[in-house]
N, C-alpha and C positions, 0 to 999 in steps of 0.2 A: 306293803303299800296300803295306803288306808281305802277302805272300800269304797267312799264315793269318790273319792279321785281314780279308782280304774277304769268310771265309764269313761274319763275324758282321756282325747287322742293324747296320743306323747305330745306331739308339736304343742299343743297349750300346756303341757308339767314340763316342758322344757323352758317354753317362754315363761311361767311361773319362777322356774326355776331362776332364771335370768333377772328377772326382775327383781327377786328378793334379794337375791347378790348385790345388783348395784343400789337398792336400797337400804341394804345393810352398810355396802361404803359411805353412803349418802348419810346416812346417821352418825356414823363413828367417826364424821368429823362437826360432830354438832356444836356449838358457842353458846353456852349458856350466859356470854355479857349481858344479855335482857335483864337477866336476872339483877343485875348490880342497880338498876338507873330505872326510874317512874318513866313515865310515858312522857314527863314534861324534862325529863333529865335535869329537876333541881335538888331532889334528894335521891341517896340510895333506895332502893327498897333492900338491897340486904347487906349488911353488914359481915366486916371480917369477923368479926369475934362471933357473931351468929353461925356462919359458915364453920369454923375451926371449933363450934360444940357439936356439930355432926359426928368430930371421931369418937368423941365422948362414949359416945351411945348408939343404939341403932335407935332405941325410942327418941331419942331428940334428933336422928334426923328424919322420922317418921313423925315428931310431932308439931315439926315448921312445915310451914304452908312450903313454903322453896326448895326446904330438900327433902319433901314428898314431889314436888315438881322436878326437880334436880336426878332423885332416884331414880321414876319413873321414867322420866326420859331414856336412862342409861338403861332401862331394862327393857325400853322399847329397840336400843341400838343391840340390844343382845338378845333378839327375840323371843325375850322371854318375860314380858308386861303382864300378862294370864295372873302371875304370882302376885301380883303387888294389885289388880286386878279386882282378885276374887278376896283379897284380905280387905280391902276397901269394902268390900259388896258385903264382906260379910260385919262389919262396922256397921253398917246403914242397915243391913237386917236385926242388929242387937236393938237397935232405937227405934225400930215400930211395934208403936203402943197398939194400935189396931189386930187383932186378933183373927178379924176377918183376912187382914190383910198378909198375916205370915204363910199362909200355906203356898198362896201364888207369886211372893217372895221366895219361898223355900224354893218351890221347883223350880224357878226361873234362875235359880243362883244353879241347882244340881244341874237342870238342863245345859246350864254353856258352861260350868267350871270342873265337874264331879261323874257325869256320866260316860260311859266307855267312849260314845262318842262325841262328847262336850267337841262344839268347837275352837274352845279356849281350855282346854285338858289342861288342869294340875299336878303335879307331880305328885301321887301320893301311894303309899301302899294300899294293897287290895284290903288289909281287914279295918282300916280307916276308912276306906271307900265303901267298905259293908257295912260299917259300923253308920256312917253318913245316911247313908241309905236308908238304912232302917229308920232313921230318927227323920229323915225328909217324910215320911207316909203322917207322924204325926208331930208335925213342928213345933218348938219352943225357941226362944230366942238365943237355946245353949245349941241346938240340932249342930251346927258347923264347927263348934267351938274344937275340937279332936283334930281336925281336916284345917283349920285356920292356925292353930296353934302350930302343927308341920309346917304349914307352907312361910312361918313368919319362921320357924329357927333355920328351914332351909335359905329363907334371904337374910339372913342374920348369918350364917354360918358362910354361908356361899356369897351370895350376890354383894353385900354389904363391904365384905373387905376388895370384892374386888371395883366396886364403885369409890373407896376412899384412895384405893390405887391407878384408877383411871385419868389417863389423859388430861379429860375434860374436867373433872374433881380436881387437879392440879392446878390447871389453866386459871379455874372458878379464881382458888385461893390466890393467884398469882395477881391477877386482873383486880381483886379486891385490896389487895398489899400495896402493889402499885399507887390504886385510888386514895389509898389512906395516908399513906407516904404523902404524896399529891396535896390533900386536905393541911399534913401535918407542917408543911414545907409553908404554905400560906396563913397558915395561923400565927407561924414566926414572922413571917415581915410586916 
């Protein structure tokens, strides 16, 4: 058990316990139709053929705004967002030009993502995690790059195929086929 949850009584890691459970059902029936329709529902925002270059690639569905939204979602119903998370953080650490400003970038990325007790801990081996480590004391904009590169073929390898096999990735394409059909049905009369 992790050491700052021993001080607390069972009766709260038990209701913890509970709560994560029915949040985790509460996700794995998520509906990403938002995704299909603008706020004013006169145009799509996403498209079937945009949706179906996701399997393409992992980088095209990591380089649409939707199925960056779409992934993460599913990685949020499989409690494991951290990954997709700290690849994002460390995107946004590559593009500051300020110099001043990488070292308290750097740490704030090691503190929640890289250290033993990050509270958003990444999966990573120990001589990655040293290797991280040492390059956080004196940051460049590569310091994460070892530690990002894992965690992107672990959601490539891992998470990636099992999001094109989920449920709600089905649903998406189905919902979007439907709409198109729909469109194509009225374009004839």
């Amino acid at each position: 058990m992790c050491r700052g949850l021993a001080a607390f009584p069972s009766s709260c890691l038990e209701r913890a316990k509970g709560f994560k459970s029915r949040l985790g059902s509460f996700l794995q029936r998520h509906d990403w139709s938002f995704l299909c329709y603008s706020y004013r529902a006169t145009k799509p925002r996403l498209t079937l053929e945009e949706c179906l270059k996701w399997k393409e690639s992992f980088e095209n569905l990591l380089s649409n705004k939707h199925g960056l939204y779409a992934f993460r979602a599913f990685l949020i119903s499989e409690f494991s967002e951290e990954n997709i998370a700290f690849y994002l953080a460390c995107e946004d650490f590559k593009r500051t030009k300020s110099p001043s400003k990488l070292l308290a970038k750097a740490n704030r990325i090691y503190e929640e993502f890289i250290s033993s007790e990050a509270p958003r801990e990444v999966n990573i081996d120990h001589e990655t995690r040293d290797i991280t480590q040492m390059n956080v004391k004196c940051p460049t904009v590569g310091c994460f790059d070892m530690a990002q590169y894992r965690i992107y073929i672990l959601m490539e390898k891992d998470c990636y195929p099992r999001f094109l096999r989920s449920a709600a990735y089905r649903d998406l394409i189905g919902q979007l086929k439907v709409e198109k059909s729909g469109k194509m049905g009225t374009k004839k009369a």
